[in-house]
C-alpha positions as CSV (number, residue, x, y, z in Angstrom):
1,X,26.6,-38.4,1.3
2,X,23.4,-38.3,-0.8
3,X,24.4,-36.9,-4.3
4,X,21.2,-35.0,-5.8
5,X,22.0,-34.3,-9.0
6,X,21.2,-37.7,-10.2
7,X,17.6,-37.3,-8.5
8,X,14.7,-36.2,-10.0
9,X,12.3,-34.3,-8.3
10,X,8.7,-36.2,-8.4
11,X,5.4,-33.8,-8.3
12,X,2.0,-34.4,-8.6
13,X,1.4,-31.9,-11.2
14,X,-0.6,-29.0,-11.2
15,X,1.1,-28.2,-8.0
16,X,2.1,-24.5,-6.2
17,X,5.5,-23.7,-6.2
18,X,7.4,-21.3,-4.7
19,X,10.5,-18.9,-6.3
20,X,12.7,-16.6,-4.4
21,X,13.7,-13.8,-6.6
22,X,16.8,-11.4,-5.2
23,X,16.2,-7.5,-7.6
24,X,18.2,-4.5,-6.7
25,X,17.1,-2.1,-4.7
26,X,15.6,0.6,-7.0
27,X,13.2,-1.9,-8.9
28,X,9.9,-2.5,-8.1
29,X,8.8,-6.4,-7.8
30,X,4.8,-6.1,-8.9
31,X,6.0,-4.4,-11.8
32,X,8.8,-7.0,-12.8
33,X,6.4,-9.9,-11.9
34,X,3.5,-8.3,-13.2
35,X,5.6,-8.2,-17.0
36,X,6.5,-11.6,-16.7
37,X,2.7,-13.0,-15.8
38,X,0.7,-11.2,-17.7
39,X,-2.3,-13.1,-17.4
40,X,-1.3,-16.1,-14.6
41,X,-2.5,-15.0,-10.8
42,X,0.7,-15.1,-8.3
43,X,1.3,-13.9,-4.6
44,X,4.3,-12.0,-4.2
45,X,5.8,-11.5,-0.6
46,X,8.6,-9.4,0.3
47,X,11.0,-11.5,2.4
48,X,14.7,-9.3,3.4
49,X,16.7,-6.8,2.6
50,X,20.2,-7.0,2.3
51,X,22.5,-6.2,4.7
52,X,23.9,-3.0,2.9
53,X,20.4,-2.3,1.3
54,X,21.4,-3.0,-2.2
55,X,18.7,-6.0,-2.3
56,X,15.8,-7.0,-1.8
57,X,14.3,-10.7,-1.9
58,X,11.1,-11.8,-2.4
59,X,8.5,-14.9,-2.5
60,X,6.9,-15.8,-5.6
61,X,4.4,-18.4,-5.5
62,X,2.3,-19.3,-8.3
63,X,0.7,-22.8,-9.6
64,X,2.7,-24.9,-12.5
65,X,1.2,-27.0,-14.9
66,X,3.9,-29.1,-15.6
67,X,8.0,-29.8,-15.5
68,X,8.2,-27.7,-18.5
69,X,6.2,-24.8,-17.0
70,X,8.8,-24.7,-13.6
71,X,11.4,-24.6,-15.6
72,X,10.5,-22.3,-18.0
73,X,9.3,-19.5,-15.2
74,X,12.4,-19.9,-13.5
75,X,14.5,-19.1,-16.9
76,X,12.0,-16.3,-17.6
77,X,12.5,-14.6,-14.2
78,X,16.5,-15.4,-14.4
79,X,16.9,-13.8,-17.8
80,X,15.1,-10.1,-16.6
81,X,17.2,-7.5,-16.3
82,X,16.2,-6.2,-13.0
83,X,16.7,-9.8,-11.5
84,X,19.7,-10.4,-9.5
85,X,19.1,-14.3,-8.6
86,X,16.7,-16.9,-8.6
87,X,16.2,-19.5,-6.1
């Protein structure tokens, strides 16, 4: 078995990349994304719901600059409040 921790993921960077965000129900994606980017364009596309309705997932996509950008939109989107998970 391939063990991919020890790999690191090669880009050629600036590149689009895409997030899956999971919010409850009651929020309201463009305005959580729409917070977070301020001034970057994205496309946001709802994706499911979940089975009880208590979720709802999305696809972000938006281009990154660098390693350091990725990263650093993934821990903003992960630390709002209305944000269940990030993918």
């Amino acid at each position: 078995m391939i063990d991919l921790s020890k790999e690191k993921l090669q880009l050629d960077y600036p590149c689009s990349w895409k997030y899956k965000i999971v919010i409850h129900e009651k929020s309201n994606a463009n305005k959580i994304t729409e917070e977070i980017f301020i001034e970057r364009e994205f496309s946001l596309e709802k994706s499911k719901v979940s089975k009880k309705g208590k979720f709802k997932s999305y696809s972000l996509e938006l281009l990154v600059h660098n390693e350091d950008d990725r990263k650093e939109i993934y821990k903003m989107l992960g630390d709002h409040k209305d944000i269940k998970m990030v993918l």
